[in-house]
Structures are given as structure tokens and as C-alpha cells.
C-alpha positions, -999 to 999 in steps of 0.1 A, spaced: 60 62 10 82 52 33 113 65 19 93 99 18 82 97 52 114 93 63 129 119 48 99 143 61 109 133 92 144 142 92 133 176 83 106 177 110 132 168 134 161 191 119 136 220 118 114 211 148 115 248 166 104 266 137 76 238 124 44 247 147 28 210 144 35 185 174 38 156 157 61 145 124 43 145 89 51 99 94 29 102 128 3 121 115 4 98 87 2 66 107 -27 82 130 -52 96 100 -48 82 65 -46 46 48 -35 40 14 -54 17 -12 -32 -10 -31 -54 -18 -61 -29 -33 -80 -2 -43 -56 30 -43 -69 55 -72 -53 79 -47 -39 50 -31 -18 36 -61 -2 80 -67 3 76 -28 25 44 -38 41 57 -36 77 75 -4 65 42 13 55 22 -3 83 3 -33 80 -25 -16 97 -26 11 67 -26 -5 41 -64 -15 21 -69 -35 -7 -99 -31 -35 -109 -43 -66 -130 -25 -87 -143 -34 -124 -126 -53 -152 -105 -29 -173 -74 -26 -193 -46 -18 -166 -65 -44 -140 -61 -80 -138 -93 -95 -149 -94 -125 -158 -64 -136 -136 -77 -117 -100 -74 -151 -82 -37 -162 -97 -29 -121 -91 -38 -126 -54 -19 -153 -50 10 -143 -63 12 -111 -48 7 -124 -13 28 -152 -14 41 -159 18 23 -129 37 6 -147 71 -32 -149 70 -37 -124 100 -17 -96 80 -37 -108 49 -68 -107 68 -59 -69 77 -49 -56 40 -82 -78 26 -108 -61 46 -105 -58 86 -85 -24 81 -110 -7 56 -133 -23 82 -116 -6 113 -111 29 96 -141 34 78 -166 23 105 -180 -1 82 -206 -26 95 -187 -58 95 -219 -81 99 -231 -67 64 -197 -71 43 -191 -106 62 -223 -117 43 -211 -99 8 -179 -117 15 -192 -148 19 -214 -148 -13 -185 -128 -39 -156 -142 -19 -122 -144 -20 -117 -163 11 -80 -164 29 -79 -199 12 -88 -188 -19 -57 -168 -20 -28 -183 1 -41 -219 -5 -34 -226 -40 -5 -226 -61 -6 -216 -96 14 -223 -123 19 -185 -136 32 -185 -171 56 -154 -181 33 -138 -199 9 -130 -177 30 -117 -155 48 -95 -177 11 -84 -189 8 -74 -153 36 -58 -152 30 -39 -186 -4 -28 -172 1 -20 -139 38 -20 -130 30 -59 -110 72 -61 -109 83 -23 -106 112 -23 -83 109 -5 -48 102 34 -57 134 57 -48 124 91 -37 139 125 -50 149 143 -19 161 169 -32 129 179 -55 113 174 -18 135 198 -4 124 224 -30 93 221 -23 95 228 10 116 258 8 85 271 -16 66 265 18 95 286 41 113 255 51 150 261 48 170 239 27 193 214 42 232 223 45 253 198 22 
């Protein structure tokens, strides 16, 4: 996403008289959406600060074959290794909390009973062996490298929408 939004933004600024919005497509991102990691790959807790801290939501759903059932707890802590415990606190629940209007006094007491707690995740250390996390990986992508964006299929999308293409 960031890549993307970045590149949106160059064209928003490029072509700024002839686009009628006031704001770039990255600020309207950052003022209206979020985006759900429900099986965080490493590389996008790495870009958290580059998608926005404040974005980003975290959910688990049900045990199933791309998820990481039994392992959830070793998962966590893996994949949020070294990320503070008020950023955590954010991605975990206070921003799907924030933008959703949800009534924190209700999911604190969920919380409490199903867990995981801040400590549950950064205060442990696993031993991971290999194969798990290559399972992880093999399921859900757990070590994909950070994504590179196509700008150039971007571009041609947006001259489908009247956007002229950049000069080279």
C-alpha cells in the first residue's frame, strides 16, 4: 500500500488542475479507511509506520487451512517482535475500537475472558522450529518479502479513467 499510495500521489500532484478532488488518493486514504492484517506477514508489521499505525486492525477469525491455528499465540509473537506495546495496543484492538465506534466497555470484558493480553504476546519467547514457520509461510505468505508495485499497469489504468500517462 504504501508503494501504491505513493505513486497515486505523484500523479495527483503531476495532474493536480485537471483531478477535481482536493485531497490526494494517500489522504483520503489515511482520513476514511483501515486495512485488516489477518495474517500479518513480517514485512508489513516492518512498513507499519509507512501504512499508519493508526490504520492498521488485526482479527482472527476461525481455525482453517491457510490460518495459524494451533500456533496463534507463537504467531503473535513472532510477528510482533519488537513492536512497543502502545503500537500493539493500537493494531490489537484500540483502532478497530476508535473507527468502528465500538463500545469498549463490552469488548474489554470479551477481552478479558478469550484474551490475548499484551503479555501474552510480547512477553514470551518461543522456541519456533523451521517448520512452522515455513508452514506459515506456505499458508499464508508469513515471510513474503515487502510487495513491489507495477506502476506502470497503474498508469494504464488510469489512462482507462482519462488520466494521461506520464512522459518517460
Amino acid at each position: 500500500m504504501p508503494a501504491t499510495f505513493g505513486h497515486l500521489d505523484a500523479v495527483y500532484a503531476r495532474e493536480r488542475a485537471s483531478i477535481p478532488a482536493h485531497h490526494s488518493p494517500g489522504e483520503y486514504w489515511r482520513s476514511n479507511c483501515m486495512t485488516s492484517l489477518s495474517f500479518v506477514h513480517k514485512a508489513e508489521v516492518e512498513m507499519r509506520h509507512e501504512i499508519g499505525v493508526d490504520r492498521i486492525v488485526f482479527g482472527r477469525d476461525f481455525p482453517h487451512a491457510e490460518g495459524t491455528w494451533p500456533n496463534t499465540a507463537d504467531w503473535l509473537t513472532d510477528a510482533f517482535q519488537g513492536v512497543p506495546d502502545d503500537e500493539l495496543r493500537l493494531m490489537l484492538g484500540e483502532n478497530a475500537i476508535r473507527f468502528f465506534g465500538l463500545d469498549r466497555e463490552v469488548l474489554g470484558a470479551i477481552a478479558a475472558h478469550i484474551g490475548p493480553t499484551i503479555d501474552d504476546v510480547t512477553g514470551r519467547t518461543p522456541t519456533l522450529d523451521a517448520h512452522l514457520i515455513a508452514a506459515w509461510d506456505a499458508r499464508g505468505g508469513y515471510l513474503t518479502p515487502r510487495e513491489q508495485v507495477d506502476t506502470d499497469a497503474i498508469d494504464a489504468l488510469l489512462v482507462d479513467d482519462g488520466i494521461p500517462a506520464p512522459a518517460h
